[in-house]
C-alpha positions in Angstrom: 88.1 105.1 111.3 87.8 101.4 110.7 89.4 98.9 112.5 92.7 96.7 112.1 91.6 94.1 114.3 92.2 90.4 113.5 93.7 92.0 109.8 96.9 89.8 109.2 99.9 91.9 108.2 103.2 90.9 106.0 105.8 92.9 106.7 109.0 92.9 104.6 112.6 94.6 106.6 110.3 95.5 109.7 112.6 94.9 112.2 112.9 98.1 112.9 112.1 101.8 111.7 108.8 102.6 109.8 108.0 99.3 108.9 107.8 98.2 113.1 106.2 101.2 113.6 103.6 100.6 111.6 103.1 96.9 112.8 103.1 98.2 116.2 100.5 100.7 115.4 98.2 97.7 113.6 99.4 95.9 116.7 97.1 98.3 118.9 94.0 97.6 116.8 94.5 93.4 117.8 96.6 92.9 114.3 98.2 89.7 113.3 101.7 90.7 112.1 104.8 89.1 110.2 107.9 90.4 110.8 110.2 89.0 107.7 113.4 90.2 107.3 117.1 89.5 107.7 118.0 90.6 111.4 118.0 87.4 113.8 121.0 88.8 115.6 121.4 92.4 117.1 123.7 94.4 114.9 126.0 97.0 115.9 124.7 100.1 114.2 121.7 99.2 113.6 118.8 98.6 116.4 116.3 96.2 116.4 115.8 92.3 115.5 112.5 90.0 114.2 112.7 88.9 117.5 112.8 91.7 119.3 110.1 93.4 117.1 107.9 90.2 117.7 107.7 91.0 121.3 107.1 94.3 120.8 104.6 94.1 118.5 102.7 91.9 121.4 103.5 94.4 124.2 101.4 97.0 121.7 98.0 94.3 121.6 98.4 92.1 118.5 100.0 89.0 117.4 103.5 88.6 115.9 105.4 86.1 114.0 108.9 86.3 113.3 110.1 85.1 110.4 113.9 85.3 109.2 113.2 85.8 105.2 116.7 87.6 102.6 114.2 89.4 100.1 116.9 88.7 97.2 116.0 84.7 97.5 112.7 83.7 95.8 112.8 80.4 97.8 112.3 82.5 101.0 110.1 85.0 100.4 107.2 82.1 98.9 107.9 80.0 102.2 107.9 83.2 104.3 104.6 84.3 102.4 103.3 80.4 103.2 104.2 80.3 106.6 102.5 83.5 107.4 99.2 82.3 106.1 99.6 79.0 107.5 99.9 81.0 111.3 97.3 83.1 110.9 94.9 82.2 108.5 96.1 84.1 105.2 97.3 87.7 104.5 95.4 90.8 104.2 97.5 93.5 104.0 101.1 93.3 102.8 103.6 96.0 103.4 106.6 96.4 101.4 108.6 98.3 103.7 112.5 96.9 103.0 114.7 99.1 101.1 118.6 99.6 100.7 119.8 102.5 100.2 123.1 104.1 99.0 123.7 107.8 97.8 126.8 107.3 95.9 127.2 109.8 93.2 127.6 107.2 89.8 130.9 106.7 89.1 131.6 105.9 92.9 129.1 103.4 93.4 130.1 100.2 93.3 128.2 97.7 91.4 127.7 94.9 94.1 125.9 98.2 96.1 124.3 98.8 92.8 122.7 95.5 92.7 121.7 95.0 96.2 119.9 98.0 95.8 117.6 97.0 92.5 117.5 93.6 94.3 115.9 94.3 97.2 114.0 97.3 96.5 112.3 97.2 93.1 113.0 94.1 92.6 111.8 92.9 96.0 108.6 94.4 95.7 108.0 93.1 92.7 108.6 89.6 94.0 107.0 89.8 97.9 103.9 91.6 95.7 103.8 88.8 93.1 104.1 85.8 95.9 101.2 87.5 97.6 98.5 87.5 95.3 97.2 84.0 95.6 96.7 84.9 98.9 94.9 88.5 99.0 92.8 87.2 96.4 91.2 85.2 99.3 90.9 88.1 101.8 87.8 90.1 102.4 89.6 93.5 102.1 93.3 93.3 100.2 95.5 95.7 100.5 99.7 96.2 99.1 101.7 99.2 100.0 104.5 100.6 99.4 106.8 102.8 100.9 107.9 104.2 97.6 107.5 108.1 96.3 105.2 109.7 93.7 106.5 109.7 90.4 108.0 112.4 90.1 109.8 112.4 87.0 112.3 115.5 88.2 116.4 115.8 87.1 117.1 117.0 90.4 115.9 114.0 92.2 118.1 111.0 89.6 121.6 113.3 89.0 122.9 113.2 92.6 122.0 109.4 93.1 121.3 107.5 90.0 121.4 104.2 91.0 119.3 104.9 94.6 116.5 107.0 92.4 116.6 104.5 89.8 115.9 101.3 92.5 113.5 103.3 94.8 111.4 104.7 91.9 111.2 100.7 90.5 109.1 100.5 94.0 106.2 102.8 92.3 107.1 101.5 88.7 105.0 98.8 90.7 102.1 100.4 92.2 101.6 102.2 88.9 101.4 98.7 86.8 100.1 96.3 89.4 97.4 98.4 90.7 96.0 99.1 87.5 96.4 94.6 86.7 94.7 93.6 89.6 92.4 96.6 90.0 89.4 94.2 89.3 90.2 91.9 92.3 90.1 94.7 94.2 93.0 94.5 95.5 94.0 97.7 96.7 97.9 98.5 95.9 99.0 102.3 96.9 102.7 104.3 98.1 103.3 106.3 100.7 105.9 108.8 101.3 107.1 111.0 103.9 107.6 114.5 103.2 110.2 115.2 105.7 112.9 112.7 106.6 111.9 110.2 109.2 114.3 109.6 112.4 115.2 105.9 111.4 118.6 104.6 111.6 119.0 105.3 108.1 119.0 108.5 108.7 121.8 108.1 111.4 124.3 106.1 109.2 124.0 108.2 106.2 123.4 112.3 107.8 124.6 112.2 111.7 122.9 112.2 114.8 122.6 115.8 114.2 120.0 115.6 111.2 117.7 113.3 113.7 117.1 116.3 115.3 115.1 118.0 112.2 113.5 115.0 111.4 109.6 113.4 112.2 108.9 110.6 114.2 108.2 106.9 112.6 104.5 107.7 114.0 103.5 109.8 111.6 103.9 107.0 108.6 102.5 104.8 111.0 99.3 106.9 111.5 99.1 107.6 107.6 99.1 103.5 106.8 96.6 103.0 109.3 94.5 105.6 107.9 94.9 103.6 104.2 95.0 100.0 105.0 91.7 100.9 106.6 89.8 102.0 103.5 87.8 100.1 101.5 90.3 98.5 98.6 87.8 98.9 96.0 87.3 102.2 96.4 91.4 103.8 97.2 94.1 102.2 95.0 96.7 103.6 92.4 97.8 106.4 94.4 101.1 108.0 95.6 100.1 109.6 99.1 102.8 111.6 100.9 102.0 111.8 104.8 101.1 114.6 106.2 98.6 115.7 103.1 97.2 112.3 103.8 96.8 113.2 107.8 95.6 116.7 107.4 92.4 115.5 104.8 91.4 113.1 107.9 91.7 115.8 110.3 95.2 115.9 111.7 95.7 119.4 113.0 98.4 118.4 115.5 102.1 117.5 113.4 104.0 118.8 116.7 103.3 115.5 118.0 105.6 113.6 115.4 108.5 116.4 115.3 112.1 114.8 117.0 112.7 118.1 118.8 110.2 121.4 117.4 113.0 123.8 118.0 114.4 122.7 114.6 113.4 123.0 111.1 112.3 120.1 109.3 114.5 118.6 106.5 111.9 117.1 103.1 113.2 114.6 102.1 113.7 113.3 98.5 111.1 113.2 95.5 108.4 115.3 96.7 107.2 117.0 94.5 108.4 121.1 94.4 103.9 122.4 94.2 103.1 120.0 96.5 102.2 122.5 99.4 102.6 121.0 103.3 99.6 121.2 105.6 102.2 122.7 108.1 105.3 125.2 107.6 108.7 122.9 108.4 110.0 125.4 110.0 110.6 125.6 113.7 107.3 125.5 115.4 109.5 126.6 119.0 112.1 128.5 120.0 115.5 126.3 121.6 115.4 127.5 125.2 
């Protein structure tokens, strides 16, 4: 598998979660990473600063700048874009990792909730995406992503959450336009999903501690990124990639490794798609002692 070394990342909301997991696992090839989000200050419920993923993003091998950037404000998402080209030479890779999220049923969810989520996440990625181009166009091997699911165009996933579904499916309303625009720049612009829900804080705030328990590891998103920001972008773009699949076809025969505790079944997590078989049963893999 190729190398991330001296790659420069953009990171959007990685302060924490998947999105520092996966700078931390560029980090290990020698990667130069922006961290730009919101979280200067440590926040009560929620771990985890751009300062704090900075260092250690350095502690895993690469390079880190923090940069405080509100993904709703045009303003600061071009001079975080600038500032992270003017570091480290331009931007090879970015990652639009941030997302709100809010499961509200419709006529509970408040519209300020409503826009903050189509704000940051679709459009967000539209924007961060947009900012980028001028500079990917420059580097030798471009690559977007987006944590965003396949388009699954399924009842069951928009009628218990219509305004999250609606906002996180306008994240691969963009892979599925802009990969196809800037296909000839090679630029490579793909989504990944997990198929089981990941232990982020997210996860915490909205299910329990409890529900942590059945959940994977950050890792495993951080492995499957690796394994597609390391392709060739000319040749692996327009595609909706849901972890493990993408894993097991590179020879991952090991997914205890990314399991919270084995003793517990696994809980999928929204939008994959019902015939979309799993490498590995999510059942419990151990019995609880």
């Amino acid at each position: 598998m190729s190398s991330l070394k001296g790659k420069s990342l953009f990171i959007t909301g990685g302060s924490r979660g998947i999105g520092l997991a996966i700078a931390k696992r560029a980090a290990e090839d020698g990667a130069n990473v922006t961290i730009a989000a919101k979280t200067t200050k440590p926040h009560p419920q929620l771990p985890g600063t751009i300062h704090s993923a900075a260092a250690e993003i350095e502690n895993a091998g690469g390079k880190a700048l923090a940069v405080e950037m509100d993904i709703r404000h045009e303003e600061m998402v071009k001079d975080a874009l600038a500032k992270s080209a003017d570091h480290f030479g331009g931007i090879d890779i970015v990652i639009n990792n941030a997302s709100a999220i809010f499961l509200q049923p419709t006529e509970s969810l408040d519209m300020k909730r409503f826009d903050l989520m189509h704000q940051v996440n679709a459009r967000g990625t539209f924007m961060v995406s947009k900012h980028a181009l001028p500079f990917l166009q420059k580097a030798e091997n471009p690559h977007i992503l987006m944590l965003s699911p396949p388009l699954d165009m399924s009842e069951k996933w928009f009628a218990p959450h219509v305004g999250y579904s609606m906002a996180k499916y306008g994240m691969s309303l963009v892979v599925l336009g802009l990969a196809g625009e800037v296909k000839k720049q090679n630029i490579a612009v793909n989504a990944l999903w997990p198929r089981t829900t990941i232990a982020t804080a997210a996860i915490a705030n909205n299910f329990g501690m409890d529900a942590m328990k059945q959940c994977r590891k950050p890792e495993i998103m951080a492995d499957a990124a690796h394994i597609i920001l390391s392709q060739p972008s000319a040749k692996i773009t327009g595609q909706f990639f849901i972890d493990d699949t993408l894993l097991a076809q590179h020879g991952c025969d090991n997914f205890d490794q990314y399991r919270v505790d084995p003793t517990k079944d696994l809980i999928p997590d929204f939008f994959v798609p019902t015939d979309d078989t799993p490498p590995e049963s999510l059942k419990a893999q151990k019995e609880e002692e």
